[in-house]
PASE-555696 format. One record per residue (C-alpha): x, y, z; residue number from 1; residue in three letters. Coordinates in nm, 2 decimals, always signed. Example, Ala and Ser with C-alpha at 12.3 -4.5 7.8 and 13.67 -1.06 7.14 Angstrom:
<pts>
{xx->+1.23&yy->-0.45&zz->+0.78&num->1&residuo->ala} $
{xx->+1.37&yy->-0.11&zz->+0.71&num->2&residuo->ser} $
</pts>
This chain:
<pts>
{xx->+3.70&yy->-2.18&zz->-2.31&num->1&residuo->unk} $
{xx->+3.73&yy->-1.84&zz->-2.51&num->2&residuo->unk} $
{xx->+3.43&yy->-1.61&zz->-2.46&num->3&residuo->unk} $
{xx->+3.33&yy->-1.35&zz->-2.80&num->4&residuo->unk} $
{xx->+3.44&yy->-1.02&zz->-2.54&num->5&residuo->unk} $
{xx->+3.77&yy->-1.25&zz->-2.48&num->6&residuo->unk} $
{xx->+3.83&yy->-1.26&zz->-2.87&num->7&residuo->unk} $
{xx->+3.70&yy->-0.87&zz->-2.92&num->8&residuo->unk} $
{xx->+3.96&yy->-0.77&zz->-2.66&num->9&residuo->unk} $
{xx->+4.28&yy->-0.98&zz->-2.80&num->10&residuo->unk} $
{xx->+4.21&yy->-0.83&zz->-3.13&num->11&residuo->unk} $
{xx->+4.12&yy->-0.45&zz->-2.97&num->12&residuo->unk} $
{xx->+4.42&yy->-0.48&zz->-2.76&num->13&residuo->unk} $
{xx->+4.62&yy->-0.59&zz->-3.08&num->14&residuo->unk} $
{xx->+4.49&yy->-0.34&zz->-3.33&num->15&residuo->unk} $
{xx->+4.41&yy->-0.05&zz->-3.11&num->16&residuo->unk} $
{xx->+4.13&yy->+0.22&zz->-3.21&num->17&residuo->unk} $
{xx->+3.97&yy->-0.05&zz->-3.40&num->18&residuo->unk} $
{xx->+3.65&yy->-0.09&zz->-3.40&num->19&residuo->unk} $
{xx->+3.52&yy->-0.50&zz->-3.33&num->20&residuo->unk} $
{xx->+3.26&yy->-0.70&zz->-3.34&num->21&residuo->unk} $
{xx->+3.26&yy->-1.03&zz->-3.22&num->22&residuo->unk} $
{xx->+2.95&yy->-1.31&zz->-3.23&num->23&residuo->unk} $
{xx->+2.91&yy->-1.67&zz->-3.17&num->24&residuo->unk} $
{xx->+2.63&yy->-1.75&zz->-3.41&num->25&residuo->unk} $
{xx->+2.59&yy->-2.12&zz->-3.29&num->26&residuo->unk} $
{xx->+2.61&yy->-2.03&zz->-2.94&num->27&residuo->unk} $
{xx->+2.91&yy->-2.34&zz->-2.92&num->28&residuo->unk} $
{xx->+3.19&yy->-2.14&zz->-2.76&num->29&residuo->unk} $
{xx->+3.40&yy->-2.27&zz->-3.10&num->30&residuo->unk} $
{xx->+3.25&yy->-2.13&zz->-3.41&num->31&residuo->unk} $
{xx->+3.24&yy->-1.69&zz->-3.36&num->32&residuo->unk} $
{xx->+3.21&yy->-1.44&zz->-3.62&num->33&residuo->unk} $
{xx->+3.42&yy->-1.15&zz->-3.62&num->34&residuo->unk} $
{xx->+3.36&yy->-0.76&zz->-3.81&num->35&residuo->unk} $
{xx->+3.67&yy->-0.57&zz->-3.76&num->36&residuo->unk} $
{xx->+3.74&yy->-0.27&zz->-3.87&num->37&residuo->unk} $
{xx->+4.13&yy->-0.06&zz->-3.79&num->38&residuo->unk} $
{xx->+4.36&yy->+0.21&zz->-3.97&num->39&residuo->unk} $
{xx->+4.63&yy->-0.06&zz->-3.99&num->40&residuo->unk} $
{xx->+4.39&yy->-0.20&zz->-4.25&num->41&residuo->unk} $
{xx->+4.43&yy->+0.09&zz->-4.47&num->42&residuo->unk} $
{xx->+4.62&yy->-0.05&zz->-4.81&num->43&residuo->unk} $
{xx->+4.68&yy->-0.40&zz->-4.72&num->44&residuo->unk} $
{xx->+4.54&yy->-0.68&zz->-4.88&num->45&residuo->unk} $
{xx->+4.19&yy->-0.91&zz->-4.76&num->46&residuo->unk} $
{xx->+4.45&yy->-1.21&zz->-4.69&num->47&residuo->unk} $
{xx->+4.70&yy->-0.94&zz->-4.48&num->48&residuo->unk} $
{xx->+4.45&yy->-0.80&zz->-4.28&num->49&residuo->unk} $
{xx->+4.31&yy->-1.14&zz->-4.21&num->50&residuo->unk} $
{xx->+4.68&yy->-1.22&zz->-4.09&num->51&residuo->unk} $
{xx->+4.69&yy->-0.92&zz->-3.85&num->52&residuo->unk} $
{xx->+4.37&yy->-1.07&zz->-3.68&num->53&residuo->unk} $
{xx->+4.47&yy->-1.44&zz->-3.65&num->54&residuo->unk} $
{xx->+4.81&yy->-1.31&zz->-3.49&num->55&residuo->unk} $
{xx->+4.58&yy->-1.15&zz->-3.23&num->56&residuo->unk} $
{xx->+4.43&yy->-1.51&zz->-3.13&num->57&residuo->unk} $
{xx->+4.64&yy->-1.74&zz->-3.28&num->58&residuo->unk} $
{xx->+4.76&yy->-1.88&zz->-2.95&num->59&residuo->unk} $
{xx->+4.36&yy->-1.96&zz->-2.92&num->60&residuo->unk} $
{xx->+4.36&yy->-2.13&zz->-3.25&num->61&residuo->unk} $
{xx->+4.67&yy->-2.34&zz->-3.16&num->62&residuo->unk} $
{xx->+4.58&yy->-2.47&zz->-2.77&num->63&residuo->unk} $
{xx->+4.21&yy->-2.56&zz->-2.98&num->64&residuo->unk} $
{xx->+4.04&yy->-2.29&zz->-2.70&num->65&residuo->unk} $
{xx->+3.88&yy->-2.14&zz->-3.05&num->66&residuo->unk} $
{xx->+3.81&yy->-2.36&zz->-3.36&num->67&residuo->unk} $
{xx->+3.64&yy->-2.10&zz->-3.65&num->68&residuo->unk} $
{xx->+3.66&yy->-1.76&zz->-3.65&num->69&residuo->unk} $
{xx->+3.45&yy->-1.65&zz->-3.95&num->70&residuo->unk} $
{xx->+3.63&yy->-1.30&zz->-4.00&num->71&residuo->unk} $
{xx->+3.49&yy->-0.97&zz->-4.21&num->72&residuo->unk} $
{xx->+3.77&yy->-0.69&zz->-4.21&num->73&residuo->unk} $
{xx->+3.76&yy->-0.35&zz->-4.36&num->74&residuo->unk} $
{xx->+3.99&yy->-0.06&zz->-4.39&num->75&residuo->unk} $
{xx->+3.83&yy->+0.25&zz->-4.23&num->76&residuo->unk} $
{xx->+3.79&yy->+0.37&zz->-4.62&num->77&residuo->unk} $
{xx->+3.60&yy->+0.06&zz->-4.74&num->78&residuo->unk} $
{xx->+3.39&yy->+0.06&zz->-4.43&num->79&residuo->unk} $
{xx->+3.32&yy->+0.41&zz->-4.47&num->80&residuo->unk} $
{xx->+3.26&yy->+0.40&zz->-4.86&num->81&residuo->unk} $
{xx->+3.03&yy->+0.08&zz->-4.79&num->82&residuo->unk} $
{xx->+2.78&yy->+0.33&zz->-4.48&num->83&residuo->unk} $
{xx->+2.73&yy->+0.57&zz->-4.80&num->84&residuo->unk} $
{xx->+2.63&yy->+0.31&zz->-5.02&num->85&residuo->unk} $
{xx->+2.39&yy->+0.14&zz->-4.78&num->86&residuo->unk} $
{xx->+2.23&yy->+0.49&zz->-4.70&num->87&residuo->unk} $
</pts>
């Protein structure tokens, strides 16, 4: 079984200086929730950045270890541009 620091850390280790946040809402060990934010996001799309995660844990996804990984991923702009708004 895949613990939430075990996901954090494939996808830290995988997009390095980013910043991640990982949760298991249902306390199940299957289901997390995921708020990553990296540099490497800067100008991609939502559906590439989403890719450069699930590489990070795919191998998780694929032995079933991990079933959901309900995934919010910002650029260092959008998160950034979204703090000044909320203030």
């Amino acid at each position: 079984m895949i613990s939430h620091n075990d996901i954090a850390e494939l996808i830290s280790a995988a997009l390095p200086n980013s910043k991640v946040q990982v949760e298991d809402p249902n306390r199940d060990g299957q289901h997390f929730s995921a708020i990553v934010v990296a540099e490497q996001f800067e100008g991609l799309s939502m559906i590439k950045q989403h890719k450069l995660v699930y590489g990070a844990i795919q191998k998780h996804l694929d032995t079933g270890d991990l079933h959901a990984l309900q995934l919010k991923t910002y650029s260092l702009s959008q998160w950034n541009s979204m703090q000044v708004q909320v203030l």
